[in-house]
N, C-alpha and C positions, 0 to 999 in steps of 0.2 A: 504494500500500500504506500501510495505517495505521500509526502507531507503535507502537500495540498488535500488531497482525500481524508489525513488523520484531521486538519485542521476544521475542516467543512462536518465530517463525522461528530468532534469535541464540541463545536459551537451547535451542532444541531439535536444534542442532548440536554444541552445546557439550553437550548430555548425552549424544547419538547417541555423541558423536568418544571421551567420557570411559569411557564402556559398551564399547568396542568395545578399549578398548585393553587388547594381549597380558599385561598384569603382575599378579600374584597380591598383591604389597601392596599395589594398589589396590581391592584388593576392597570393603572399606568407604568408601574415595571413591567409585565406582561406584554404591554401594546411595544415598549420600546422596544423590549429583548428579541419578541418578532419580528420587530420592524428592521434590528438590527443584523440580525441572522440573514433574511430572505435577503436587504443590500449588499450585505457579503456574498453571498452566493450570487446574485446576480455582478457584484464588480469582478468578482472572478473570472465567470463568462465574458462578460465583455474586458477581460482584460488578454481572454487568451484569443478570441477573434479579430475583436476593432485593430488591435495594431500592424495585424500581418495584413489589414488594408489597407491602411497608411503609409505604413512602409516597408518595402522590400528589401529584404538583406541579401548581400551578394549572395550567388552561389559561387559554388567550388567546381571551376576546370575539372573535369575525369576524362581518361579515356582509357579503353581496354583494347590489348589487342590480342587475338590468340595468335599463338606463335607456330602453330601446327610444330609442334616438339613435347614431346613425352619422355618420359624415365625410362628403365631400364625394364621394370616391372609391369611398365602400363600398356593397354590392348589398343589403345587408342589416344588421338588427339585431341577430344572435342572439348566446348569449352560449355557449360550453359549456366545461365545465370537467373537465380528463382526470386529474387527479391530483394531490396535494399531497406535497410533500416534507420529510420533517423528518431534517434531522442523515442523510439518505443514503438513508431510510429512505421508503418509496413507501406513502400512505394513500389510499384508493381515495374520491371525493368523498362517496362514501354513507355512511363510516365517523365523518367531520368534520362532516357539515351533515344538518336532520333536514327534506324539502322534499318537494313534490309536483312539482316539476322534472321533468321530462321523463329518463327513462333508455335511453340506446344505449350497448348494451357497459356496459364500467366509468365513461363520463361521465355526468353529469349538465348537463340544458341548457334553456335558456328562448329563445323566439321566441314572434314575436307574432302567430303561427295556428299551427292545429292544436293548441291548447292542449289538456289537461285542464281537466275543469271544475274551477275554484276555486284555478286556482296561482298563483300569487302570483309579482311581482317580484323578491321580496326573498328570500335566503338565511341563514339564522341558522346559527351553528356557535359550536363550541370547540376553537382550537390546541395540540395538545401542546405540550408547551416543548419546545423546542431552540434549537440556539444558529443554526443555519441553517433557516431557515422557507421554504419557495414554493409559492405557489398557479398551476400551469402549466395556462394554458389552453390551445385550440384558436384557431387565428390563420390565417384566410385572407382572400378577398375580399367573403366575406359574413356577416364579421362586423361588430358594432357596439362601441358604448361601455358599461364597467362600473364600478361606483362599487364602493369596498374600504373597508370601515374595520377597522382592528385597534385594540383597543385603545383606540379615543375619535378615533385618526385617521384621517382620508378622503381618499380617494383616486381621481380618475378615472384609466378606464388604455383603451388606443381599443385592438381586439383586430384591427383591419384589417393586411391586407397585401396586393401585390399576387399575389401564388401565388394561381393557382387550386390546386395542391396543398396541404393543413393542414401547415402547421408549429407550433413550440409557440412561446408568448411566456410566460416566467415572471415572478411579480410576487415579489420577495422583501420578507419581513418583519424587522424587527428585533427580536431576543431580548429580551421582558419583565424588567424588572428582578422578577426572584420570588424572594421567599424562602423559600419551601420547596425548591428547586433548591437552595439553601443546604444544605440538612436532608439533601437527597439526595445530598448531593457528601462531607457529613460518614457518612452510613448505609454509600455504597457503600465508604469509605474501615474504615469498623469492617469490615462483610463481607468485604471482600476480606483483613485480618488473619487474622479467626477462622476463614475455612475454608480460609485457606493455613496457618496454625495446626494445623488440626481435619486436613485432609487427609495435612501431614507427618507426626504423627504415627500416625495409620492405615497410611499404606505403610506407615513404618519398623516397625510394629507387626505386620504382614503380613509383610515379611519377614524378621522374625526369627522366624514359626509357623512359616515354608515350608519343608519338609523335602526339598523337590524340587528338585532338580539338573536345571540343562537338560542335555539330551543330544545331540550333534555325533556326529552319525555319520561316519565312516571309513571305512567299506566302503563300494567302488564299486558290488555287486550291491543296497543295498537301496533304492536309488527309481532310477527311473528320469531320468538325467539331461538327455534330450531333453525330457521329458516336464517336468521344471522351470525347464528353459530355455524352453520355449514359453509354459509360463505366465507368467514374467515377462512376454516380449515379449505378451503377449494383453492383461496388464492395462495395460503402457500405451497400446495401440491404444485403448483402452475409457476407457483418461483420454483419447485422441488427440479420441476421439467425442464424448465427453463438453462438450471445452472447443472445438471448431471446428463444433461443429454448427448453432448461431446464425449465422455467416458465411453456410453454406451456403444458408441458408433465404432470405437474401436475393437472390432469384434478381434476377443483372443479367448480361450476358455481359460482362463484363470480368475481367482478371488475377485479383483478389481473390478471385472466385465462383469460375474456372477452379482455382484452387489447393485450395480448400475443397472441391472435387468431386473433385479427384484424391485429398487425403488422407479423405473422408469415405469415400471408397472401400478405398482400401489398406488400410485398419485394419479392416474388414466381415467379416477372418475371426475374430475374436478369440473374440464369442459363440459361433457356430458352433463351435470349437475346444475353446474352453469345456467345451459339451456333451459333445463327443466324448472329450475326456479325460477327462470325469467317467465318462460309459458304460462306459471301456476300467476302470476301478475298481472300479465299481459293480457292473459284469456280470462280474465274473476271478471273484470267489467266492461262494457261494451263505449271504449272511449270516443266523444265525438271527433267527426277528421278534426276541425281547428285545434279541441285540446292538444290532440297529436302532433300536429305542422309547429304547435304556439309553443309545447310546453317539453312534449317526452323527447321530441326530436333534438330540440336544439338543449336539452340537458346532457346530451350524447357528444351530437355534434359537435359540438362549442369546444370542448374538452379536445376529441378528437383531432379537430384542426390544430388546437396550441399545441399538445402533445407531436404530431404530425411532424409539426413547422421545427419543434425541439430535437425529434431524431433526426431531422434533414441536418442543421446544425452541426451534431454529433458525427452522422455519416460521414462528412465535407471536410471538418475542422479538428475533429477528433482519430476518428476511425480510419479516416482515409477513405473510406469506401466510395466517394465520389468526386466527381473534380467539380462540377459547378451546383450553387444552393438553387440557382434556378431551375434546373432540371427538377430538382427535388421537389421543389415548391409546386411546379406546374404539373407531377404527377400525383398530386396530394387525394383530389377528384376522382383518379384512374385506380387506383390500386393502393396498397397499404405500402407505405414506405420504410416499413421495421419489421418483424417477423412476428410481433405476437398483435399487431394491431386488424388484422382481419377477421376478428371475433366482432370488435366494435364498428367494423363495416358491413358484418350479417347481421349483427343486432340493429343497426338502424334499417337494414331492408325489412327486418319482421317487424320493428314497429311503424313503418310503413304503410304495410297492409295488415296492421293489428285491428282498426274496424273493422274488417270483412271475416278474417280467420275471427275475433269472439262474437260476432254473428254467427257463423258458420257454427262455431260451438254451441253454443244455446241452441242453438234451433234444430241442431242434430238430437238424435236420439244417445241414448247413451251407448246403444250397439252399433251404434252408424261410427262415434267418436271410437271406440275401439278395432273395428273394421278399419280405419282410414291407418291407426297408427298400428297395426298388424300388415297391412300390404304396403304403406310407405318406408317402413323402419325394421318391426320384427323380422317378417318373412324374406325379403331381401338380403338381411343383415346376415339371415342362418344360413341361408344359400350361396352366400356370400363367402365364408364362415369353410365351408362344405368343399368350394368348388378350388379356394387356395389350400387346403389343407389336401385334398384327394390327387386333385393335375397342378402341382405348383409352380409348373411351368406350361400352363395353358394361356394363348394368348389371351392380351387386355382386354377383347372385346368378349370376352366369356365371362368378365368380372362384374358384379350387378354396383357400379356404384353411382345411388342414387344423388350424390353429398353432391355432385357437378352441378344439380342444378337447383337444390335446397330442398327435395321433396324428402330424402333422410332429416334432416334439420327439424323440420317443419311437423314430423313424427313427433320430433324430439318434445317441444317445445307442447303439442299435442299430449304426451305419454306424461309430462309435470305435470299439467292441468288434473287427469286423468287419475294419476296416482295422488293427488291431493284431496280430493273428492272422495276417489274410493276410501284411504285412509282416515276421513275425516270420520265418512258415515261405520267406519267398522274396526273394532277393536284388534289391532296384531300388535303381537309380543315381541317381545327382541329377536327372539328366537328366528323365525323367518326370515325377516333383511338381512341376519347375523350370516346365516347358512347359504344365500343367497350373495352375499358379498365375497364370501370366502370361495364358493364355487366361481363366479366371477373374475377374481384374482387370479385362482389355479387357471382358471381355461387362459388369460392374458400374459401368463409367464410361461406355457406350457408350447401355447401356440409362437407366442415369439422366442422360444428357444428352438423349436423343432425348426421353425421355420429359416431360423439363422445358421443351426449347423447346417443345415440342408443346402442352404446359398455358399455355406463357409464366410458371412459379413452377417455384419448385423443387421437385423428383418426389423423394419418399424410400422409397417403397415396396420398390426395386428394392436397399435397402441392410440389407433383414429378414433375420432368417439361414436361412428358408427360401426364399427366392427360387436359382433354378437358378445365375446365374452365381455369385453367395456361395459356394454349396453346393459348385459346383464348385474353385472360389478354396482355400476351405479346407480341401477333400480334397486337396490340390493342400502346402498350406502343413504340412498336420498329414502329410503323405508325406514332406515337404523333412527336416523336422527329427529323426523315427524315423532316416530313410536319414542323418546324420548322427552315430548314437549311439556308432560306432566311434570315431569321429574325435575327440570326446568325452569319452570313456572317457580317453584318452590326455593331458588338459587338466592343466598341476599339481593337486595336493589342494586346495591351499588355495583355487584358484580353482573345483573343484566343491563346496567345504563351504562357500564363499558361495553358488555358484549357489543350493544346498539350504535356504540359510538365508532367502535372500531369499524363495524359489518357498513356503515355510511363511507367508509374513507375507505372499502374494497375495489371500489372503480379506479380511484387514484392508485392506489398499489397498482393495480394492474398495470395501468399506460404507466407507471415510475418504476416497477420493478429491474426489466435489461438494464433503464439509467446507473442504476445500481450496480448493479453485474459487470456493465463498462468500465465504467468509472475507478470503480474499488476492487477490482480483480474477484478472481473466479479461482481459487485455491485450496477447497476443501470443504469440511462441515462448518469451519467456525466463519470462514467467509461469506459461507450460505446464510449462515443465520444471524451475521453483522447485519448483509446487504439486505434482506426482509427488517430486520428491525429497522434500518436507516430509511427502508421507502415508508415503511406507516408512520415513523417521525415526521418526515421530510411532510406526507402529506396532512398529516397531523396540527405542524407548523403552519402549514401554507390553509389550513382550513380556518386559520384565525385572521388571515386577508382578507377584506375583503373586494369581493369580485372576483379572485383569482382563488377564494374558498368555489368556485365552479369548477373548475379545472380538476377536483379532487373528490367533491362531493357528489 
């Protein structure tokens, strides 16, 4: 973890811990301490964007050339180059050098057949500055030797090993004495003044307009408290997914992989669950369109877009992952621009057309409503289920998947309503979802293990939230937690008017959790459960803004 990370982490416990406490003459410390926090965090960002538009720091001359010469040991001359690194940050070879080099994948690489006509040995570029530079090549048995100059100086570097597997050899460089890096150390140090400056006083400005009082509700009857409790445990599943998903994929049978398959599995009801609580919502009353257009949509949306606008940022400035915020921006509309944000672009399609689907439910029969999520979702899902497990290598179009065009989804969503009703009017015991959860799980760890030694990689199909044992899992887990509602009920106040409080700030986790994961690294269990506590802080924080308490809430 960065020092910038510990520091951003320290101050955002210490405004969580200062917010939270029970005394009314801290009311104006509370407004500062958040007011103080969130300008930190925002002079940060704009401390690390605004200046690299301002101003450009030189780059650093590079140029590679292969030498077509090899050692004594090597099978070959080639030279290929997978990626450069600056200050942490991953530049794709195409990005740094402008060449007729040969392209596979993201490297860039020269040998001496099968050329292009007219390529040339030699590699021309220019190095961002950083203070940590490397040129990471490709390093096995059939490679040769390459000559590096940075800067005026040269360098041969012999890229053999005896792996017939590639591993990587990196060549690092030393930080150019630049003085515009100078310029830039002075710029980011004014930026990060004026809009920790500019930002403090906007909150504090904000909320002294804000005439709105949060509201803590008291009454046991007005939400449903299984129903907040499940969400909590959903989003961290969905952090769980999010940050052990990489483990999984490296399929090897060992401990490591064995654990990552257990947990990629246990956490597989959360989407699914997801859904189903939203159905049980969306379908209890018959919204007019305006509410819809006025009120559910743009509680969605609103969010979506800031969130959106923040991963583009990230991707660009952070990540590397793109070279212009325009493109980002202008794709905002089309597609989701971060990986976990196309749940919040099917949720606003179903509340969409949520008049028409809680019509459609009401005015069905109760056997019509199980009928529709039996041939939308169940029977598909088992056949589904049947046809990859029997011919698991029968073409794609023998596969039933209905999710392409949301009529799985829309079971889904269907099967909440459905199961909350049936569970309301009729008494079941732990016993049944318990049995049904654990059958569930077995068929989700069983099918994606068979499935993976079978390809010899790791199988993730079998962890979609329509695949049949999911389906089942979390029919199973969304049954466990209703049939606990009594027991519930009964829990101190104080501990269901957190449950409440946290289960409101589940939406913000979600769009804040990658943030998280980016930001403060991805290293383990403790980093797992820093990065979860640091997004329900963070939106915890941010829910005592106002205005930008939307964005979370």
């Amino acid at each position: 973890m960065s020092r910038i990370s510990f520091i951003i982490i320290l101050l955002l416990v210490i405004a969580a811990i200062i917010s939270a406490l029970p005394f009314r003459k801290l009311f104006y410390v509370k407004k500062v301490t958040v007011a103080f926090f969130m300008a930190t965090v925002m002079a940060f960002i704009g401390g690390s964007i605004i200046p690299g538009l301002i101003v450009k720091p030189l780059k650093t001359p590079i140029s590679i050339t292969a030498l077509d010469l090899k050692n004594t040991n090597s099978e070959g001359s080639e030279v290929w180059i997978k990626k450069i690194i600056i200050d942490g940050r991953n530049y794709k070879p195409t990005e740094i050098f402008k060449s007729n080099w040969i392209k596979q994948g993201e490297m860039l690489g020269w040998k001496n057949y099968d050329q292009p006509e007219g390529m040339s040995t030699i590699l021309i570029g220019e190095l961002p500055y950083g203070e940590n530079r490397e040129i990471v090549f490709e390093s096995n048995k059939w490679r040769g030797i390459v000559s590096i100059e940075v800067d005026g100086q040269k360098q041969n570097v012999d890229l053999y090993s005896s792996n017939q597997q590639s591993t990587e050899l990196s060549f690092k460089t030393e930080p150019s004495a630049n003085i515009e890096q100078k310029n830039i150390n002075s710029v980011k140090n004014a930026v990060f003044a004026i809009v920790f400056g500019l930002s403090l006083l906007l909150i504090i400005v904000l909320m002294m307009l804000d005439k709105k009082k949060e509201s803590v509700r008291h009454t046991e009857n007005d939400r449903d408290i299984w129903a907040d409790l499940l969400r909590i445990v959903s989003i961290f599943a969905i952090h769980v997914i999010h940050s052990t998903g990489s483990i999984y994929s490296k399929y090897a049978e060992t401990i490591d992989w064995y654990q990552a398959l257990f947990i990629n599995s246990v956490t597989r009801f959360a989407v699914p669950v997801f859904m189903m609580i939203s159905g049980v919502y969306i379908l209890s009353k018959t919204d007019s369109i305006r509410k819809v257009i006025t009120k559910r949509i743009p509680k969605v949306l609103i969010p979506l877009l800031f969130w959106s606008f923040c991963y583009a940022l990230l991707k660009v400035f952070y990540l590397n992952e793109s070279t212009t915020i325009w493109n980002e921006i202008l794709q905002i509309p089309i597609t989701h621009r971060y990986y976990h944000l196309w749940f919040i672009y099917q949720l606003i399609g179903f509340y969409l057309i949520s008049p028409i689907l809680a019509v459609i439910y009401h005015k069905c029969s109760n056997a019509l409503r199980w009928y529709f999520v039996a041939i939308a979702l169940v029977i598909p899902s088992f056949m589904d289920m049947i046809i990859r497990l029997a011919f698991p290598e029968a073409p794609t179009f023998l596969q039933i998947n209905w999710s392409r065009i949301g009529i799985a989804e829309l079971g889904l969503f269907f099967l909440g309503k459905l199961l909350y009703d049936y569970l309301r009017n009729h008494k079941v015991k732990n016993l049944a979802p318990t049995v049904l959860a654990i059958l569930g799980l077995y068929g989700v760890v069983m099918c994606s293990y068979y499935m993976s030694v079978k390809f010899e990689k790791s199988y993730f199909s079998f962890f979609e939230q329509i695949r049949f044992p999911v389906l089942i899992f979390s029919i199973g887990v969304f049954s466990l937690f209703y049939s606990l509602e009594q027991r519930l009920r009964s829990v101190p106040n104080k501990i269901k008017i957190l449950i409440r409080k946290l289960s409101t700030l589940t939406l913000g986790v979600y769009f804040v959790h990658p943030l998280a994961i980016s930001l403060f690294g991805n290293s383990g269990i403790i980093s797992l459960m820093v990065n979860f506590i640091a997004s329900f802080l963070f939106c915890y924080v941010l829910s005592k803004v106002p205005y930008l308490r939307r964005m979370v809430t």
